[in-house]
C-alpha positions in Angstrom: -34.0 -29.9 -171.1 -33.9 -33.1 -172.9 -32.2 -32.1 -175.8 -29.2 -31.0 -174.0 -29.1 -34.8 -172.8 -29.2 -36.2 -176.5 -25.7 -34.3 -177.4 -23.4 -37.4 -177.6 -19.8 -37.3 -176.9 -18.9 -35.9 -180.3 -21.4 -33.8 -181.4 -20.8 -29.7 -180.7 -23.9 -27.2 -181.1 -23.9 -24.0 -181.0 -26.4 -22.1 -178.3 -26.7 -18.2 -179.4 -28.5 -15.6 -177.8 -30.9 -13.4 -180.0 -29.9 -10.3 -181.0 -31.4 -7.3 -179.9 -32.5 -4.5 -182.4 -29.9 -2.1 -183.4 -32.6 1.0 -182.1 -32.1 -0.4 -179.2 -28.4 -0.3 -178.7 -27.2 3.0 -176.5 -24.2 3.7 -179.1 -27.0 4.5 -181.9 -28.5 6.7 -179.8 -25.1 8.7 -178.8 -24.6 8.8 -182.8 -27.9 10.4 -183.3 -27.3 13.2 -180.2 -23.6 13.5 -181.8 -25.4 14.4 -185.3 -27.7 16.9 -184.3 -25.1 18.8 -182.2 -23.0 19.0 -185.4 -26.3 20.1 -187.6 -27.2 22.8 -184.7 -23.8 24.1 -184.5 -23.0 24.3 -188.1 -26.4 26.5 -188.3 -25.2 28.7 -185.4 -21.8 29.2 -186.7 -23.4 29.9 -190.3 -25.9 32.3 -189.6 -23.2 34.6 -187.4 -20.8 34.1 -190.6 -23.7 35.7 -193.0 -24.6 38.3 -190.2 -21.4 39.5 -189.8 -21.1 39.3 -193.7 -24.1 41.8 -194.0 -22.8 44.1 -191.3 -19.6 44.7 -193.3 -21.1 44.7 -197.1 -23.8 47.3 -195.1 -20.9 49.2 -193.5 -18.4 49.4 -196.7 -21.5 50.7 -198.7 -22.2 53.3 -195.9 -18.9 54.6 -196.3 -18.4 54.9 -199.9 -21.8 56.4 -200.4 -22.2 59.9 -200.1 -24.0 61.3 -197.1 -27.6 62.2 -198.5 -28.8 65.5 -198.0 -31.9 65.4 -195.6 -35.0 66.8 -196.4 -35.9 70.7 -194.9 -36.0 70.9 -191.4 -39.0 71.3 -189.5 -39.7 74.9 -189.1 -39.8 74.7 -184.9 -36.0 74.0 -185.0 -33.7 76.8 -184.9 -31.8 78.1 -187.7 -28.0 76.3 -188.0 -25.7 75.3 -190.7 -25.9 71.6 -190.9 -22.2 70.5 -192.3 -21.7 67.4 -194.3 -18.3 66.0 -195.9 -18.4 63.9 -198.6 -15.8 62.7 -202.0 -17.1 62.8 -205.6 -14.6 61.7 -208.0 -11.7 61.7 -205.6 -12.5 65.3 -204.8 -13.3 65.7 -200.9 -16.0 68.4 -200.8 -18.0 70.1 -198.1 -21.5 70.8 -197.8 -23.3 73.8 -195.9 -26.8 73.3 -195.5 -28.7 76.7 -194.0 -31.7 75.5 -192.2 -34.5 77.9 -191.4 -32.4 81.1 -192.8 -33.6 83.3 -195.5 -30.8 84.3 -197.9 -30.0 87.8 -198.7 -26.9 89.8 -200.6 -25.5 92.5 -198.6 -23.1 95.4 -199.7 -19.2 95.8 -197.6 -18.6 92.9 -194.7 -21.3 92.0 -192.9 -21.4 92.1 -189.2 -19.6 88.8 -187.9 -21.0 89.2 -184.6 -24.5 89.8 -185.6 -26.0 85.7 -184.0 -28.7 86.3 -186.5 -25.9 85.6 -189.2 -25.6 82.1 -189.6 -23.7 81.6 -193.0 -22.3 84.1 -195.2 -19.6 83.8 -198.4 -18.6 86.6 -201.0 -20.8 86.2 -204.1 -19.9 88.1 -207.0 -16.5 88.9 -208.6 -14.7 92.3 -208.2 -13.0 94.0 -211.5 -8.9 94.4 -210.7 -9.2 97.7 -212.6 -11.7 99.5 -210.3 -12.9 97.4 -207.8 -16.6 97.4 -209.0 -18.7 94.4 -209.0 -18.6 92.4 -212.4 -21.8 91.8 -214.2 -25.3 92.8 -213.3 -26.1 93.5 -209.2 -28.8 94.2 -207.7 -29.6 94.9 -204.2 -32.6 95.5 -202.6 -34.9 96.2 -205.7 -31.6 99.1 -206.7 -29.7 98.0 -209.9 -25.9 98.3 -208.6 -23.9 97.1 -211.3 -24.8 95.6 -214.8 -23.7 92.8 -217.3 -23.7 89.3 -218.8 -20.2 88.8 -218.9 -20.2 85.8 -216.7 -23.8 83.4 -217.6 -24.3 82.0 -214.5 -26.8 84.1 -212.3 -28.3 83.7 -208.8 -32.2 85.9 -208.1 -33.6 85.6 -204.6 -37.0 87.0 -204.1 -39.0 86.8 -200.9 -36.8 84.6 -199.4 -36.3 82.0 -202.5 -33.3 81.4 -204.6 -33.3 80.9 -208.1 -30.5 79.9 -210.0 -29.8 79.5 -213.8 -27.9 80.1 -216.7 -28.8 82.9 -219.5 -27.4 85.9 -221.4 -30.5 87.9 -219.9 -33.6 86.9 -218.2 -36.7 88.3 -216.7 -35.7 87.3 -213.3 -32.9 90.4 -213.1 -35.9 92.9 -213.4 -38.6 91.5 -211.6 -36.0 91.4 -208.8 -36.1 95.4 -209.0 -39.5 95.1 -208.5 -39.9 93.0 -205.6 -37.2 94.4 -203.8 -35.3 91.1 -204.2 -31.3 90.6 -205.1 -29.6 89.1 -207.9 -26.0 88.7 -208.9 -23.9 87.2 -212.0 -21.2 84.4 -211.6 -20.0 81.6 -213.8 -22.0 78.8 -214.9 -20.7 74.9 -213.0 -24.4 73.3 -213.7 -26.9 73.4 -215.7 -29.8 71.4 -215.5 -27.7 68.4 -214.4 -25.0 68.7 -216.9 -21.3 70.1 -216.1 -20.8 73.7 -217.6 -17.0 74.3 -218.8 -15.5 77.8 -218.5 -12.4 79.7 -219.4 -10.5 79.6 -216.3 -7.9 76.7 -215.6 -6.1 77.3 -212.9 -6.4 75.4 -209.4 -7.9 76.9 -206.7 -10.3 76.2 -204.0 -13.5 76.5 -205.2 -17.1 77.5 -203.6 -20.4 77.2 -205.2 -23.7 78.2 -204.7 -25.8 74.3 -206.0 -29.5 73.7 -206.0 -29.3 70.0 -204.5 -31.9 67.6 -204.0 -34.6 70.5 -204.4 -33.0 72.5 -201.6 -30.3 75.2 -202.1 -26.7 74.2 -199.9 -23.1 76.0 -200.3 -20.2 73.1 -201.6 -16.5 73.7 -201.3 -13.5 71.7 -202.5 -11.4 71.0 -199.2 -8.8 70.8 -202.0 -7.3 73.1 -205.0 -9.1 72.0 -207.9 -9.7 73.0 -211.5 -13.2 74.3 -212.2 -13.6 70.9 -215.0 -13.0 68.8 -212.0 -15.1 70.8 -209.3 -17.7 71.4 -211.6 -18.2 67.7 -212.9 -17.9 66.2 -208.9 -21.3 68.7 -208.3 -22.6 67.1 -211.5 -21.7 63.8 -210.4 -23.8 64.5 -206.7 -27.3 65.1 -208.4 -26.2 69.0 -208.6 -29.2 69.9 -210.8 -28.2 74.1 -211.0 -24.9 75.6 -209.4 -23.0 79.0 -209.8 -19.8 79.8 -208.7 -18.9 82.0 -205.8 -15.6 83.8 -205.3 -12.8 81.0 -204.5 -9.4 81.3 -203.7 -8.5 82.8 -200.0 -11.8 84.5 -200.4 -13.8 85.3 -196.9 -16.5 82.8 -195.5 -17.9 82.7 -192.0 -20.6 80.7 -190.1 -22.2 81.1 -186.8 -24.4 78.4 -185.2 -24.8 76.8 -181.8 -23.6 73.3 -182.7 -20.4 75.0 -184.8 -19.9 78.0 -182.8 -17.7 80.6 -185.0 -15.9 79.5 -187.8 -14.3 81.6 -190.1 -12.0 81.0 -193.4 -9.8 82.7 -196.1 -8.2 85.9 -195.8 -8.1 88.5 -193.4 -11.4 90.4 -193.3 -9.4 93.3 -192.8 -8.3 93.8 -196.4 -11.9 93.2 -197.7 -12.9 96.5 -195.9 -10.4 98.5 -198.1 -12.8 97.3 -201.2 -16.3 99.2 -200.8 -18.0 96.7 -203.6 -16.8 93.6 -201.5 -20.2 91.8 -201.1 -21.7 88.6 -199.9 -24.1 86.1 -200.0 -25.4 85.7 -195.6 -27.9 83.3 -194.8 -29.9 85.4 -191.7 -31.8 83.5 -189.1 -35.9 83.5 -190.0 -38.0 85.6 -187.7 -42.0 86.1 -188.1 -41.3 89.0 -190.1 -39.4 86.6 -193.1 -40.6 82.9 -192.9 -38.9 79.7 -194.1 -38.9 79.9 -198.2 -40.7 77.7 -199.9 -39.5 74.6 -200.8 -39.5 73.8 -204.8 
């Protein structure tokens, strides 16, 4: 210590100790641990933002897209009428999908009680005049009724329906030959494009629409002109659709998930009209398997 010894009286030096490394020091090392907590909790609190982000865009897109129409059911369920509500165009519609039912036309009101009955809606037009069915009609394989007033037509032949648009085609006779069914009505869609017709007035309106390659029943839970109806069908993917009587017209169906549900008017004041007749969608037994899907 000798050179402490050779300070003289007035001299001052200054005796420092060596700093130690800043890595070292237990503040840096509370900054770092402060740091990463921030890093980690701004990735937590991002990723729930864009999750919950997704969720909604996912959820708002869900709702204003309408409900697709599933493919045909597998043939081991059993037949029902699968409902579906939907808005095209601001007009809120209703879908009736028959699954595992073979359509059919039927002459006076069919029998609402009959569980083998699972959808069923008047089909063509009655005269004022004489209460005879307007334009061509055939039932069973027997020609009721005849003419091309309206365009629109609907042939069902071993358990497939056909529908179209045509002053006359070879479907009307061949359905007199197979025993099939056919009726006229007027023209919504054809081959995807909105078909105008005469009528203007607002009503609600019911049509029978080949959608999606399967054949469903769409109603306007509104009044609506047949422009408007018409184009919200074209506006779904409606690729074919005809008319069926609107107004307070008669509808029924019968299933185990809907029970009985019945609209329009009394089905009392149909009876008084023998040509009243219907379009029914009857339960598939062995005798009459699923039709074909196109």
């Amino acid at each position: 210590m000798k050179h402490f010894e050779d300070i003289k009286d007035d001299e001052i030096r200054i005796i420092s100790k060596q700093n130690e490394p800043f890595y070292r020091k237990w503040w840096f090392w509370a900054a770092i641990a402060g740091l990463v907590a921030i890093v980690v909790i701004s990735l937590l609190v991002t990723h729930k933002i864009n999750r919950n982000l997704a969720a909604t865009m996912k959820a708002t897109e869900v709702e204003n897209t309408p409900t697709p129409i599933q493919p045909y059911t597998p043939e081991c369920e059993p037949a029902s009428v699968l409902v579906r509500d939907t808005s095209i165009n601001d007009v809120p519609l209703r879908i009736l999908i028959p699954v595992n039912a073979i359509p059919e036309l039927c002459l006076g009101i069919p029998d609402t009680t009959d569980p083998s009955l699972i959808l069923g809606l008047q089909a063509a037009d009655i005269r004022a005049d004489n209460q005879k069915i307007v334009g061509a009609f055939v039932l069973e394989g027997e020609m009721l009724s005849r003419g091309s007033s309206k365009k629109g037509y609907c042939a069902i032949m071993n358990g497939n329906i056909q529908l179209g648009m045509a002053e006359s085609t070879p479907l009307l006779e061949e359905t007199t030959v197979k025993d099939g069914y056919f009726f006229r009505q007027y023209p919504l869609v054809n081959q995807g494009v909105m078909v105008n017709n005469k009528p203007k007035n607002k009503a609600l309106r019911h049509a029978l629409c080949e959608l999606n390659g399967q054949i469903v029943v769409v109603s306007s839970l509104d009044k609506e002109s047949f422009h408007d109806f018409a184009q919200a069908l074209a506006d779904m993917g409606v690729n074919n659709a005809i008319s069926l009587i609107g107004k307070n017209a008669y509808g029924f169906l019968h299933d185990s998930e809907n029970g009985f549900q019945s609209w329009g008017e009394d089905i009392e004041m149909w009876k008084q009209i023998p040509d009243v007749n219907f379009i029914v969608w009857r339960a598939k037994t062995n005798n009459h398997p699923a039709p074909a899907i196109h």
